[in-house]
N, C-alpha and C positions, 0 to 999 in steps of 0.2 A: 163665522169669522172670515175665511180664505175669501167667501163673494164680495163683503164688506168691504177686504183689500184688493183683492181685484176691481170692483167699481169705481174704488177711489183712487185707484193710479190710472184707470181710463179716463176717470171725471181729469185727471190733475195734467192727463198728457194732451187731452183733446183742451181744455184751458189755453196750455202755455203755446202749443203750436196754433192756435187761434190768435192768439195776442199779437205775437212773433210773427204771423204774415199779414197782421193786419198795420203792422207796422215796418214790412217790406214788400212793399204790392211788387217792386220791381222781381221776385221770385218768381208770379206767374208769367212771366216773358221768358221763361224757360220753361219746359215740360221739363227736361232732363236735369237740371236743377235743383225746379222745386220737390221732383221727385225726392231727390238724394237730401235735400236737406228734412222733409218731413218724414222718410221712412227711416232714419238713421236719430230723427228724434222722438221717434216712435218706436226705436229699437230700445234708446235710449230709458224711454219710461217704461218698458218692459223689465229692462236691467234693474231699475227702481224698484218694481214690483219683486222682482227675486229676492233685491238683497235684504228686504224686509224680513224673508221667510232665513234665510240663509243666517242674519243677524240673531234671530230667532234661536238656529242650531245652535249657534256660537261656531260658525264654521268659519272659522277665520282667512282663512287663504279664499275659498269661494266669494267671502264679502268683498275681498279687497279689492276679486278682480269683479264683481259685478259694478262696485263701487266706480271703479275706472268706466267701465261701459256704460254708465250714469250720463255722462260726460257732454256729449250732447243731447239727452234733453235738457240740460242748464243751461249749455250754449243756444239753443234752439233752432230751426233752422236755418233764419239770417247766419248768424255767427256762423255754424256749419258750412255754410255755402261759402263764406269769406275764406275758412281756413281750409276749403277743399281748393280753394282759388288761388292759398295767398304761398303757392311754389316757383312763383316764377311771376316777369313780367307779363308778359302774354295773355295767361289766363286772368292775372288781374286786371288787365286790360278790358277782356271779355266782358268781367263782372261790371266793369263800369258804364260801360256799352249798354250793360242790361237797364244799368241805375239811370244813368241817360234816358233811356228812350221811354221808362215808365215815366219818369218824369215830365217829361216834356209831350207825353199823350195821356196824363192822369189829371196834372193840379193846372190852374189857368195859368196865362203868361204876365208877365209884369206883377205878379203879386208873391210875397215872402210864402215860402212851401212849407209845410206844416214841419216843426224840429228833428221828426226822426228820417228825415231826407239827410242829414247834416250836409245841408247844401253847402256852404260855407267851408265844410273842412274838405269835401271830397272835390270842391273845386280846385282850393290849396291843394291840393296833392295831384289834381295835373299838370299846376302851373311849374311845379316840382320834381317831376316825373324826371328821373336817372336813365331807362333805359332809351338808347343812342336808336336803337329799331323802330322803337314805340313813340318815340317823343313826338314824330311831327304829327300823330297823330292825336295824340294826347294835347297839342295846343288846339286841334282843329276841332276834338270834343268840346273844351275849354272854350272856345270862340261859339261854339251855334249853343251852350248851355248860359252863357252869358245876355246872345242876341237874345235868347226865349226870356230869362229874369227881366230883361229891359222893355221887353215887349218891344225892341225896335222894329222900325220899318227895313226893309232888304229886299235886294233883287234879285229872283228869281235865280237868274242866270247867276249870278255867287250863291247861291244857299244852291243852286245842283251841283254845282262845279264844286262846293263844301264835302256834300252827299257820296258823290261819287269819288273825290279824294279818301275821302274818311273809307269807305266802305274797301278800298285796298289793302287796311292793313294785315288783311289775312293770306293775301297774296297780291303781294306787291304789283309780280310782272303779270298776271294774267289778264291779258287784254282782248278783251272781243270784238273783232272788227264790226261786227252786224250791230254792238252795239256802242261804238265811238260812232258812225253813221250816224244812230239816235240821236246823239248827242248833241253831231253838228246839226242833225238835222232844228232838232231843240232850241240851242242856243241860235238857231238864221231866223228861226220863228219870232224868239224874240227881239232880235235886233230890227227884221220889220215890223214888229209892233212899233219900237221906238223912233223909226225911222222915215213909219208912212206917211208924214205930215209933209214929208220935203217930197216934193216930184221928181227933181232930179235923181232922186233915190232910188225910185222904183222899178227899175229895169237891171241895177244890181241886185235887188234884193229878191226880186222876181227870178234872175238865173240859180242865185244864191241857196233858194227853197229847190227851183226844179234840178238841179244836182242829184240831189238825193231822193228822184222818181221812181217809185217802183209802184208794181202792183197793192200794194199795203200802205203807203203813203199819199197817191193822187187823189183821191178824193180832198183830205187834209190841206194837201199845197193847192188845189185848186178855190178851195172856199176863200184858203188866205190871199192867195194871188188873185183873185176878183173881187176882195173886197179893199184892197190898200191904196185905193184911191177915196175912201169912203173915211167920213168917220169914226172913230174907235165905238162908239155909241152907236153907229149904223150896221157895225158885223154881226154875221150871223153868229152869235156865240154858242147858240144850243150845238148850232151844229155846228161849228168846228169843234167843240168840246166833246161833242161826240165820235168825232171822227179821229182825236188823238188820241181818244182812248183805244182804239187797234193800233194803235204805236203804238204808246206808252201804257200800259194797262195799270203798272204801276210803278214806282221808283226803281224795283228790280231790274226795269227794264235796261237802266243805266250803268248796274253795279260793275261792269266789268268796263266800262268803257277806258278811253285815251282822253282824261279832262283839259290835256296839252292839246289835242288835237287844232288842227287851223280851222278859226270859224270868223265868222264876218263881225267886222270891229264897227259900232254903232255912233254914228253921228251925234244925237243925240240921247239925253238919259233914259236908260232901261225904266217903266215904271214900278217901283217900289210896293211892296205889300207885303201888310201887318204879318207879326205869327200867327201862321194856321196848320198847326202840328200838327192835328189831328186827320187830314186829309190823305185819302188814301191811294189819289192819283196828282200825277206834278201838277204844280201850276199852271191852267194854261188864260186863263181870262183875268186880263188887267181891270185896276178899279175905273169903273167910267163913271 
């Protein structure tokens, strides 16, 4: 009998927390997270398995408190993670960041996301968002969770300058000069993207890149600046694309930046490009 009950509150715990993340993927985008919500509903159906023996005794005070200790594996790990979350602005902030980002690198763009997203209510609740700390960031989650539903088109240069806004709100003021540099360096790239059709353009946008020359960027500014008299169809993309990647290896490389910083203001439109969430380094090749 005891194995019978123990099998069947292993069957019944490895069940629910199966169900439970497979209706919160955004949990694996935390180790430390998903930890705490699966070992704490794992305690949880443990507490189940006691208080069967314990109701058993008729040990009344023992039941009551296994019974409470029940508690999350009912809730199961989602809901554990909410109410580990839900003491303050900040960390529920956090949580949504999490919900964010699976989302927008899990389901496609421009299509309705499967119901247990409750896309629709957790957007309502940024645009609603109380705390005065949190809020400009909470419109800015708000704004690139929208761009991805719409599958709209966007430039580059606003979805980083989004990116690298967003990515402040765990500290505001810390700013890395090495990597506002990037930034400008970034956004001069593309305004000669937009810009190399016009000739009298290119001898600003030529100083504009070599500013920011070092040993780690001259390869990079030199493909660009030998190619901006060409067509966008004529650049070497393999390799300038290879070559951004020692600058920019990945988004991180912007996260501390100055998105105020002064960078060159483009004559003509930045080229636009569709979501592609999933990519693991910036943007650097326009559609040709």
């Amino acid at each position: 009998m005891p194995i019978l009950v123990v099998a069947t509150v292993l069957a019944l715990v490895f069940v629910r927390i199966k169900y439970d993340l497979a209706h919160a993927p955004w949990l694996f985008w935390s180790r430390v997270l998903f930890a705490a919500g699966v070992i704490l509903s794992a305690v949880g159906g443990v507490a189940l398995g006691g208080l069967v023996y314990a109701a058993g005794d008729r040990n009344a005070v023992l039941s009551a408190f296994l019974l409470l200790a029940t508690t999350p594996f009912w809730m199961g790990p989602r809901r554990t993670v909410q109410v580990l979350l839900g003491g303050g602005a900040r960390p529920r902030f956090l949580y949504f960041g999490l919900w964010d980002k699976a989302l927008l690198h899990t389901e496609p763009p421009g299509l309705e996301p499967p119901a247990y997203w409750d896309y629709e209510k957790r957007i309502a609740e940024l645009d609603r968002w109380r705390d005065q700390r949190t809020r400009p960031y909470a419109k800015l989650l708000a704004a690139r969770t929208r761009e991805w539903r719409t599958a709209a088109q966007g430039s580059p240069l606003d979805r980083v300058r989004r990116e690298i806004e967003l990515a402040h709100w765990l500290a505001p003021d810390a700013v890395d000069p090495a990597a506002t540099r990037r930034w400008q360096l970034y956004a001069n790239y593309w305004v000669a993207v937009a810009d190399s059709p016009s000739p009298e353009r290119r001898a600003i946008l030529t100083d504009s890149l070599n500013e920011f020359r070092d040993s780690t960027t001259a390869t990079f500014i030199d493909l660009v600046v030998g190619s901006l008299a060409k067509p966008l169809a004529a650049w070497q993309w393999d390799s300038i694309e290879e070559a951004a990647r020692t600058i920019w290896p990945d988004g991180y490389a912007l996260m501390k930046a100055d998105a105020a910083a002064r960078t060159l203001t483009p004559i003509l439109p930045v080229p636009t490009l569709g979501p592609d969430w999933d990519r693991a380094t910036l943007p650097i090749r326009p559609p040709i």
